[in-house]
C-alpha positions in Angstrom: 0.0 0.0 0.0 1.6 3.2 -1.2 1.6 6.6 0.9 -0.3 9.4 -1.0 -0.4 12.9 -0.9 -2.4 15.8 -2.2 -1.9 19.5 -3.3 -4.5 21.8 -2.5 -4.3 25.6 -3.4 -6.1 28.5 -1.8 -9.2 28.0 -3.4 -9.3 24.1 -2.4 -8.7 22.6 -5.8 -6.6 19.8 -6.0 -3.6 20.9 -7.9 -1.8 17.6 -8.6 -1.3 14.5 -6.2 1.9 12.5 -5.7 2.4 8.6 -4.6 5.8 7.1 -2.2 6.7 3.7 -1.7 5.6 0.4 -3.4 3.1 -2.1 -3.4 5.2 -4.8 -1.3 5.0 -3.2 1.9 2.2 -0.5 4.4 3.3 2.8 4.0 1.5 5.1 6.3 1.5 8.7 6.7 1.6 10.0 10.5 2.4 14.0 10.1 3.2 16.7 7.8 4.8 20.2 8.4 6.5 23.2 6.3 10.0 23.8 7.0 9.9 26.7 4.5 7.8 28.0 2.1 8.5 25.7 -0.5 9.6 22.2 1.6 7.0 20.3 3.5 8.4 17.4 5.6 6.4 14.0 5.9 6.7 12.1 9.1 5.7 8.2 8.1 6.6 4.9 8.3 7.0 1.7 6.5 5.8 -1.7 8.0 6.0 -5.3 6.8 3.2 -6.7 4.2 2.5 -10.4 5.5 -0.7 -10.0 7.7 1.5 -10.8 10.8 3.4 -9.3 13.3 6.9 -7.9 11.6 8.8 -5.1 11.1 8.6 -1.7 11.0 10.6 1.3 9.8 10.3 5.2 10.6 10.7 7.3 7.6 10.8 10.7 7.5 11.5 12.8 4.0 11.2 16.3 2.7 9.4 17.3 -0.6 9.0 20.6 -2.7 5.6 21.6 -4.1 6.2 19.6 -6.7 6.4 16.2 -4.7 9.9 15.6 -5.3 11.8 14.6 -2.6 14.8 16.4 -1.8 15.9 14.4 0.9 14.9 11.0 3.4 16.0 9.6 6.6 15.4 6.2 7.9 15.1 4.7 11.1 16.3 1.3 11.9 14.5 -1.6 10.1 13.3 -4.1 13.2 10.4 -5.7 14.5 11.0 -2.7 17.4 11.5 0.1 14.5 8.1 1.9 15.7 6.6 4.3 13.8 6.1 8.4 13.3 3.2 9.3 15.0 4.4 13.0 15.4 7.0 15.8 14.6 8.0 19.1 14.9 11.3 21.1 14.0 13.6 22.4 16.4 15.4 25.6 16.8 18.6 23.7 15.9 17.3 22.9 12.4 17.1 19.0 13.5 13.2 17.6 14.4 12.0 15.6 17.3 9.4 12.8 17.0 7.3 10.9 18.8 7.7 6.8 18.4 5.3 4.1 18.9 7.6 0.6 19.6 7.2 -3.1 20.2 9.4 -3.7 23.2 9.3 -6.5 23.4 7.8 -10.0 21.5 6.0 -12.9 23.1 4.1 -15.8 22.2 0.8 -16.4 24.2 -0.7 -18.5 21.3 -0.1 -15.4 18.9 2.7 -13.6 19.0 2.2 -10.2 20.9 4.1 -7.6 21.1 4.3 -5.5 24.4 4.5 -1.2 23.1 5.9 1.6 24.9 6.3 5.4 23.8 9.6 7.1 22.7 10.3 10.3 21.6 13.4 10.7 19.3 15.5 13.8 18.7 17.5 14.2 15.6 20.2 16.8 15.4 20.4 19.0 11.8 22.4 16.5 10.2 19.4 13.7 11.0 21.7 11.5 13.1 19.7 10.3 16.4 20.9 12.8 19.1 19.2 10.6 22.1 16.0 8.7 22.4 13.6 8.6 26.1 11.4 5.5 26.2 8.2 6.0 28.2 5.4 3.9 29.3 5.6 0.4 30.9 5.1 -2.2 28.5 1.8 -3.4 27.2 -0.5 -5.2 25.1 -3.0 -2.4 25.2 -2.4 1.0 22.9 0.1 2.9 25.3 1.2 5.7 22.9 1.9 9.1 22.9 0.7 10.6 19.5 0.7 14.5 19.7 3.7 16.6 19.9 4.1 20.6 20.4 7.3 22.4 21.7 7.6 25.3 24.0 9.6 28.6 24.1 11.7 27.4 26.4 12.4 24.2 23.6 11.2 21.4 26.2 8.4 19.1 24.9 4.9 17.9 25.4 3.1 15.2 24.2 -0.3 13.5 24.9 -2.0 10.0 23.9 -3.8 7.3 25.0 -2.4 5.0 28.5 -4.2 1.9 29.8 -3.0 1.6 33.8 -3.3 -2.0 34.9 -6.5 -2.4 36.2 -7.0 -4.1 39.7 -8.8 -7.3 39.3 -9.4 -6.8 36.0 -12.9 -4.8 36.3 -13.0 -3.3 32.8 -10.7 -1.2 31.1 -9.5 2.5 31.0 -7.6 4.1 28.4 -6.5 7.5 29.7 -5.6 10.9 28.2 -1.7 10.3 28.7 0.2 13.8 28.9 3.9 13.9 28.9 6.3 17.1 29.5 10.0 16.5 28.3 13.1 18.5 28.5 15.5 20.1 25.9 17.4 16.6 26.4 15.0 14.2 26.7 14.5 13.8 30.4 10.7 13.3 31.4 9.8 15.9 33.8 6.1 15.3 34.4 3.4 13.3 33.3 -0.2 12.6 34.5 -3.0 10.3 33.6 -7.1 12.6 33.1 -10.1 10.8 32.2 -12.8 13.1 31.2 -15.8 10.7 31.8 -16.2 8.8 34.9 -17.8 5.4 35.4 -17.5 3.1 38.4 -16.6 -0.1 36.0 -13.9 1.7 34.4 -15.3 1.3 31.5 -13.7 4.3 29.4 -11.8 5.4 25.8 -10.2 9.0 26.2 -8.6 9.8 23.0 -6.9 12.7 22.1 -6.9 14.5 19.2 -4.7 18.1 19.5 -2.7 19.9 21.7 -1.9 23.3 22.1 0.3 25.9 23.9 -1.3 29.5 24.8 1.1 32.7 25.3 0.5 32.2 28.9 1.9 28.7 28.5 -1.1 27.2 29.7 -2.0 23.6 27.6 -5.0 23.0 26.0 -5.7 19.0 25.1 -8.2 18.3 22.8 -10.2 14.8 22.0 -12.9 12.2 22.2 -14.2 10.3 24.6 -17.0 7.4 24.9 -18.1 4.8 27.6 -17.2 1.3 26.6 -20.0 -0.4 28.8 -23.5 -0.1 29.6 -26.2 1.7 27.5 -24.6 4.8 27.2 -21.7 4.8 24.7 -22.0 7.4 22.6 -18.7 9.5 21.7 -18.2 12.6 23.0 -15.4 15.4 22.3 -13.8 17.0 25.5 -11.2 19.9 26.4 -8.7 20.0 28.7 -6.7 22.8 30.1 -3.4 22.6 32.3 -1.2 25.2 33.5 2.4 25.7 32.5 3.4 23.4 35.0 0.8 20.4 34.2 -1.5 21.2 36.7 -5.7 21.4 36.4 -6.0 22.9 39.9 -3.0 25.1 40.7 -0.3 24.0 43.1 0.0 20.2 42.3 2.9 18.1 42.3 3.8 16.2 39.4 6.8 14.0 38.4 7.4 11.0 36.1 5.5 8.0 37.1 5.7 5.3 34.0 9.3 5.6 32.6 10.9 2.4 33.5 14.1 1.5 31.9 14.6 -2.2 32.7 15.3 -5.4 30.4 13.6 -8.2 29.5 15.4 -11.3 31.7 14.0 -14.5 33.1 14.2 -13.9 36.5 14.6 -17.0 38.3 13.8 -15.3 41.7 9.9 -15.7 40.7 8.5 -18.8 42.0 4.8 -19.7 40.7 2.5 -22.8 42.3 1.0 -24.9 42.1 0.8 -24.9 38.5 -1.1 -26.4 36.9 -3.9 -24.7 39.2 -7.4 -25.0 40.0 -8.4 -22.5 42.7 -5.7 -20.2 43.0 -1.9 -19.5 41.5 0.8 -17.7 44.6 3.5 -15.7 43.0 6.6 -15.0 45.3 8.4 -12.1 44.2 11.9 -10.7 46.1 10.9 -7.2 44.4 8.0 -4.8 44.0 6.5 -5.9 40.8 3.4 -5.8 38.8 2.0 -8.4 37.3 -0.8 -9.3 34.1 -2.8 -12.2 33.2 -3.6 -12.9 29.5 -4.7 -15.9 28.0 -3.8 -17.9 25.3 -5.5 -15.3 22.8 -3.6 -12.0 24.2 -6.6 -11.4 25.9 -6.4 -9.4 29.4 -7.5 -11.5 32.6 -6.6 -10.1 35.4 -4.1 -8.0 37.4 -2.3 -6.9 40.2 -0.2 -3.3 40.5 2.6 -2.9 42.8 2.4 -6.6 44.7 4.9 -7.2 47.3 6.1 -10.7 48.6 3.6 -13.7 48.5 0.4 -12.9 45.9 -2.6 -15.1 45.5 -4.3 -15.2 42.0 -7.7 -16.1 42.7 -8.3 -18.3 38.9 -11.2 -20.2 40.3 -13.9 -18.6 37.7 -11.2 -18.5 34.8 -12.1 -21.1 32.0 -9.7 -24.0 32.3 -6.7 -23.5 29.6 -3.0 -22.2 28.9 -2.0 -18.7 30.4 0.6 -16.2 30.4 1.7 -14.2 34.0 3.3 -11.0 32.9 5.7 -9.8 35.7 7.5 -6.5 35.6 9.6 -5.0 38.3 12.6 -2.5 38.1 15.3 -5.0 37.9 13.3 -6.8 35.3 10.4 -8.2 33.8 8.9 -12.0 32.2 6.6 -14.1 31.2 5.8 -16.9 32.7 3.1 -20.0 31.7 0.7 -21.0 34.1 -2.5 -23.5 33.2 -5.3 -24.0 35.1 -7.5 -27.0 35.0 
C-alpha cells in the first residue's frame, strides 16, 4: 500500500497528487509540516506486508511543491522500529518525534508484542541525538501521539495509556500527557479521564494539543463509555497550566518511565501450576503483574504486589495462560494452566 499525498491551493482545488513507496509493503503517513515556504516534511513509516506481526521502519523525507523529494531519513528496520506518530522542528534545524515501539515479542498462542512510547531527537544532520522511552510495557495501545514544543524548547506530548486495572474490572484508556526537557528527560506526566464510570469502562482519545502565550496547555479529543447503555462518543477539552496542573499547586513528576530489560528472573516462584483455585507468585521485588490468555486477551491484574500474591483463577475457564511480571530490575513471562 503506497503513501499518497495531495496539493491543494487556496481555493481548495486539488492541484496535482503524488504517490511514495511500493506495493510490497504498508506505508503510512503520521504528520506533515513546512520547514519553509516551499519544503514540507512528511513524518511516516514503512511496516511489513504479511498480515502478521513484523517489522517496522520510521521514515521521515522532505518534498518541494512539486512532490519531489529532496531528501529522506530512515530509522532502523526491526520488529521494534516503531513508527512516526508525530514531529515538529527544532530551533537547531534538527526535528524531534514521537515513536510508537514493540518492546518486546512474546508468544501467548499469537505472537504479541508489548508497546511503549519514545520520543526521538535528531540533530540537523538527521543523526539520532538521544531517544527517552516512556510507558511500561503493554498489550493495550500505550502511545503518545501528539507533539508541540515550547519557548523554552522542552516538549509535550499527549496519547492514550491503559494503567493496569486491579482485578481486572474493565478497562481504562487515559488521556496520557507527557512534559519533556530540551534533552529528553521526562519531567512530568499525568493520567485525566474526562468521563467517569464506576466499571472503568472508558476510551479518552486525544486528538490536539496546544500551547497558549500564557503557556497554559489546552488537550483536545474524544471520549466514549465502553460499557453499559450509554456509549456514545463525546469530544472533551482540557486545560493545564504551565506546570501540568488542572487545579493550581500540584505536584507532578514522572511516574511510568521504566528503563529495565527483558530477563528471566529466576527469583519468581509460581504454584502450584497447573492450578485450579488459585496460583501464589513470590516475588523478592516490588512488581506488577498481568494475566492474559492464550489469545492476548487481558484476565486479570495486580499493581505494585509485594512478597507472596494469591491469583484467585477459580472462575477462569480452564486453559494455557501467560503471567506477565514487571519490576525495576526486570520483567517475564511466565506460563501458568489451570485445570
Amino acid at each position: 500500500m503506497e503513501l499518497f499525498l495531495q496539493f491543494i491551493d487556496g481555493l481548495g482545488q486539488v492541484t496535482h497528487e503524488v504517490e511514495f513507496g511500493d506495493l510490497d509493503n504498508y506505508f503510512l503517513l503520521g504528520d506533515l509540516m513546512s520547514n519553509s515556504t516551499s519544503h514540507i516534511v512528511v513524518g511516516s513509516y514503512i511496516q511489513e506486508s504479511r498480515g502478521e506481526l513484523g517489522w517496522e521502519q520510521p521514515w521521515i523525507f522532505c518534498i518541494d511543491t512539486l512532490g519531489e523529494i529532496q531528501w529522506e531519513w530512515f530509522g532502523e528496520r526491526d520488529i521494534k522500529g516503531g513508527v512516526v506518530d508525530d514531529l515538529v522542528l527544532t530551533p537547531d534545524g534538527g526535528y524531534a518525534f514521537l515513536n510508537t515501539f514493540v518492546d518486546t515479542v512474546i508468544f501467548v498462542g499469537i505472537d504479541a508484542g508489548f508497546k511503549r512510547g519514545r520520543l526521538v531527537k535528531l540533530d540537523s544532520n538527521r543523526n539520532v541525538e538521544w531517544k527517552t522511552t516512556i510507558g511500561i510495557p503493554s498489550l493495550e495501545v500505550n502511545d503518545l501521539t501528539e507533539l508541540v514544543m515550547t519557548e523554552e524548547g522542552d516538549f509535550l506530548a499527549t496519547g492514550k495509556y491503559s494503567p493496569n486495572e486491579i482485578n481486572g474490572q474493565g478497562l481504562a484508556m487515559v488521556n496520557w500527557t507527557v512534559k519533556f526537557s530540551a534533552e529528553g528527560e521526562v519531567i512530568w506526566e499525568r493520567f485525566d479521564s474526562t468521563i467517569y464510570t464506576p466499571e472503568r469502562g472508558v476510551w479518552n482519545d486525544p486528538s490536539g494539543i496546544t500551547l497558549l502565550s500564557s503557556g497554559s496547555i489546552i488537550i483536545c479529543g474524544s471520549a466514549r463509555h465502553l460499557l453499559g447503555d450509554d456509549q456514545q462518543e463525546r469530544g472533551y477539552l482540557i486545560k493545564l497550566d504551565k506546570n501540568g496542573c488542572a487545579v493550581p499547586g500540584c505536584e507532578l513528576g514522572p511516574l511510568t518511565r521504566l528503563e529495565v530489560p527483558y530477563q528471566a528472573m529466576p527469583e519468581v516462584r509460581i504454584f502450584p501450576n497447573p492450578a485450579s483455585e488459585s496460583v501464589t507468585v513470590e516475588l523478592l521485588h516490588r512488581a506488577d503483574i498481568l494475566m492474559f490468555d492464550a489469545q492476548g486477551r487481558f484476565v486479570l491484574a495486580r499493581d505494585d504486589a509485594m512478597g507472596s500474591v494469591r491469583l484467585d483463577v477459580a472462575l477462569v475457564p480452564f486453559g494455557l495462560y501467560f503471567l506477565r511480571i514487571a519490576t525495576r530490575q526486570g520483567w517475564t513471562v511466565r506460563k501458568v494452566v489451570v485445570e
